[in-house]
Every structure is written in structure tokens, then in C-alpha cells.
DOKOL-35157 format. One record per residue (C-alpha): x, y, z. Coordinates in pm, whole numbers, plus 50000, padded with zeros to 5 digits. Example, Ala and Ser with C-alpha at 12.3 -4.5 7.8 and 13.67 -1.06 7.14 Angstrom:
BEGIN
512304955050780513674989450714
//
This chain:
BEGIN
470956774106554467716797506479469606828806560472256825406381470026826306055469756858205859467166871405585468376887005351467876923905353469506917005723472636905905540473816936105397473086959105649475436934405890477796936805710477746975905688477176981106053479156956506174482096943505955484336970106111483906957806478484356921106423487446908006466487106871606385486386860806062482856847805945481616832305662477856833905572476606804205361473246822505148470916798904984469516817004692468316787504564464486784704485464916751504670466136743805012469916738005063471586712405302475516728805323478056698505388481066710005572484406693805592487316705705800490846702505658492706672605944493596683306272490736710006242487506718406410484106711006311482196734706244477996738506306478276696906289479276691905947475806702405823472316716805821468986723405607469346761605492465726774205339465246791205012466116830605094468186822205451471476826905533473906809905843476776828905981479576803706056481996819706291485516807406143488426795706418491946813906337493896789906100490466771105967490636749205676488016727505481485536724905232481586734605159479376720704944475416716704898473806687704937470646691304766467606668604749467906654805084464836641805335466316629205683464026613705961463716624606317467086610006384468936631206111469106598105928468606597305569470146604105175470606633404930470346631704589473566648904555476226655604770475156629705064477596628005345477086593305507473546594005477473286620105808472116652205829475066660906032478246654805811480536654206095484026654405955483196634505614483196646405286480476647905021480146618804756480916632004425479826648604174479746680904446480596715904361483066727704624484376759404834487886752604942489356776905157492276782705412492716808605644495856826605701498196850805919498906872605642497026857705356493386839905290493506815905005490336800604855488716792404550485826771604380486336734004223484996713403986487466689904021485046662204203482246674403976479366700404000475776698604176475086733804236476106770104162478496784504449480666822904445482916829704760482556868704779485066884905065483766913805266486426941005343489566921205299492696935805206494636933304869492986918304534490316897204733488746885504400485796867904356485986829904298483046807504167480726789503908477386808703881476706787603546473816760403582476996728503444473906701603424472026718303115475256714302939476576681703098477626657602833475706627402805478176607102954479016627603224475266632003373474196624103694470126618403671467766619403871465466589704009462976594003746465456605003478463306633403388466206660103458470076662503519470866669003867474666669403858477686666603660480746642103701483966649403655485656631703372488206620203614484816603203845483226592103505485996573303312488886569403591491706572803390495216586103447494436613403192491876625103345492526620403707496366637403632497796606603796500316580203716502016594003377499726625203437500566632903741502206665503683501256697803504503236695303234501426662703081498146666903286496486691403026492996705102965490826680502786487506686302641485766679602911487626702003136487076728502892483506730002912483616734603238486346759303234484286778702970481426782303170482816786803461486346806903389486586815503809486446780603902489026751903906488156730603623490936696303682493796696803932496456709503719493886742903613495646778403577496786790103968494836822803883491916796703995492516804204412491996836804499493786853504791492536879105063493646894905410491436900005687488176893105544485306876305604483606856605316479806850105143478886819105029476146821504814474466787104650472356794104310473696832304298472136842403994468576831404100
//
């Protein structure tokens, strides 16, 4: 696993030397965070797991994931983790099964997530906040084709969680994560189920708006504006956690 890690002054000049001659697509997960990162990765069924489901990424490291043809799933960060010998163990967000190694299962909530789905003629991912948020995360494509925009939420969501949304941590001292409204008070108005579960009566709610405000590029509840999924040909992709540290 050691080689496929990158620093970062290695990470542009691969992509400059090299984007042109790969052929397969890549996505390089870029911990920016002054804290170490454990990425959670969750194919979409019927797909391949990729690097196990999960790993520790260091403060200023990177991992190149190469992506199968037709690859579809999640990321996340899992943050606050400590795993024994064994890979056994729990994060304070994020945790997968209590495992180092996620393989196959999801992250619990509240998890900031990188959805994406790879495509013949057309890329399509984006950013949620629909299960919550833990950490900051932007998708940036690498010399795709068409309006490859950039999706994300660079905003730090748990200095302006609402009080009933917060997720603290052991010794209360600080918020480490956000919940979703739908996660916090399960309701059909929230969740856009039952009654709700269509756009036209699922609508923002204050909740979703704060999220939305801060973080305009990522979904905010699972009726937000389409203009939320980006779309790209023939690119590989950067995931960067904490981008603006």
C-alpha cells in the first residue's frame, strides 16, 4: 500500500506528467487535514472493492485509487479512529463496523460523503450532506471533458451545528459532527418520505438551509437542486479532506 502514497508536491507534478498517458481513471483521496484521516469506501452493489474498504491516510499524504470502468460508491472520512493489531477497533465518526477495513459497509451517520458513478460517455458525482457532515470533502476532476465542475463542502458545518443537531465528542468539550435533521428527528418531513416523498412537498427546511448556505456545492436533503451532481468525461478525480487547511 506504501507506494501508492503520494506527498504532495508529488501530486501535481503527476498529474502534469502523466494525466495524458493514463488511460484508466484514478481518484486520489488527499488528507489535508492537520489530523490523520481513515477514508471509508463503499462500492455501489454488484461492484468491486476497492483498497479494502479503508485505510489510515496521514496529515499531508495522498492514495491513488485506481478506479475499475463502470465503478460506483461512496467515500467518506472516518476520523478519530484507534484500531488494534487486528484492524479491530471504533471511530469517533464515520466507523464502519468497528474495522479498519470497511469492506463493503457503509459509514454510520452523521458522515460527509463523495458519491460518484463512472460512465461511458458521462461521469456523474457530487458531495452530500444528506446523512450528515463529519469532515470537509471537494471532488476536483483532472482533465475531463465538458463542464467538469467542482463539487463539495469546504465549510467547517460543526462550528455552526445547531444545538440539536450536534454530534459531541466523549468529553463534550467540542462538536465533532453534524446530523442531519432527517438522522436527528426522523420525520417524514425531513427524511422526504411517506407524504414527503417527492420533490414537490419535500422542501428545504431550516435546517437544510444552513447547510445549503454554507455549503452551496453540496447536496443539502434528497430532494436539493440537481445542479448539486456535477458531470465530467474522461477524467480522473481529487479527493481532498479539510481542503482549506
Amino acid at each position: 500500500m506504501a507506494d501508492r502514497f503520494l506527498t504532495p508536491f508529488l501530486l501535481l507534478a503527476f498529474f502534469t506528467i502523466f494525466a495524458s498517458h493514463i488511460s484508466a481513471t484514478t481518484m486520489t483521496l488527499y488528507n489535508k487535514c492537520s489530523h490523520p484521516v481513515w477514508p471509508g469506501i463503499q462500492p455501489s452493489a454488484g461492484k468491486p472493492i476497492l483498497a479494502r474498504g479503508g485505510f489510515k491516510l496521514p496529515p499531508n499524504k495522498a492514495y491513488r485509487l485506481n478506479m475499475p470502468a463502470g465503478w460506483s460508491g461512496r467515500v467518506w472520512g472516518r476520523h478519530g479512529c484507534a484500531f488494534d493489531a487486528a484492524g479491530r477497533g471504533r471511530c469517533a465518526t464515520g466507523d464502519c463496523g468497528g474495522s479498519l477495513f470497511c469492506n463493503g459497509i457503509g459509514g454510520t451517520p452523521p458522515a460527509t460523503l463523495a458519491e460518484i458513478t463512472l460512465g461511458n460517455e458521462q461521469d456523474f458525482y457530487d458531495v452530500s450532506l444528506v446523512d450528515g457532515y463529519n469532515l470537509a470533502i471537494s471532488v476536483t476532476p483532472v482533465r475531463g471533458k465538458g463542464k467538469c465542475s467542482y463539487a463539495g463542502c469546504v465549510s467547517d458545518l460543526n462550528t455552526m451545528c445547531p444545538a440539536g443537531l450536534q454530534v459531541r465528542s466523549h468529553d463534550k468539550s467540542q462538536v465533532v459532527a453534524c446530523k442531519s435533521a432527517c438522522s436527528a428527528f426522523n420525520s417524514p418531513r425531513y427524511c422526504c418520505t411517506g407524504t414527503f416523498g417527492n420533490p414537490q412537498t419535500c422542501k428545504p427546511t431550516a435546517y437544510s438551509r444552513i447547510f445549503k448556505t454554507a455549503c452551496p456545492k453540496a447536496y443539502s436533503y434528497a430532494y436539493d437542486d440537481p445542479t448539486s451532481i456535477a458531470t465530467c468525461t474522461g477524467s480522473s478525480y481529487v479527493l481532498t479532506f479539510c481542503p482549506h487547511h
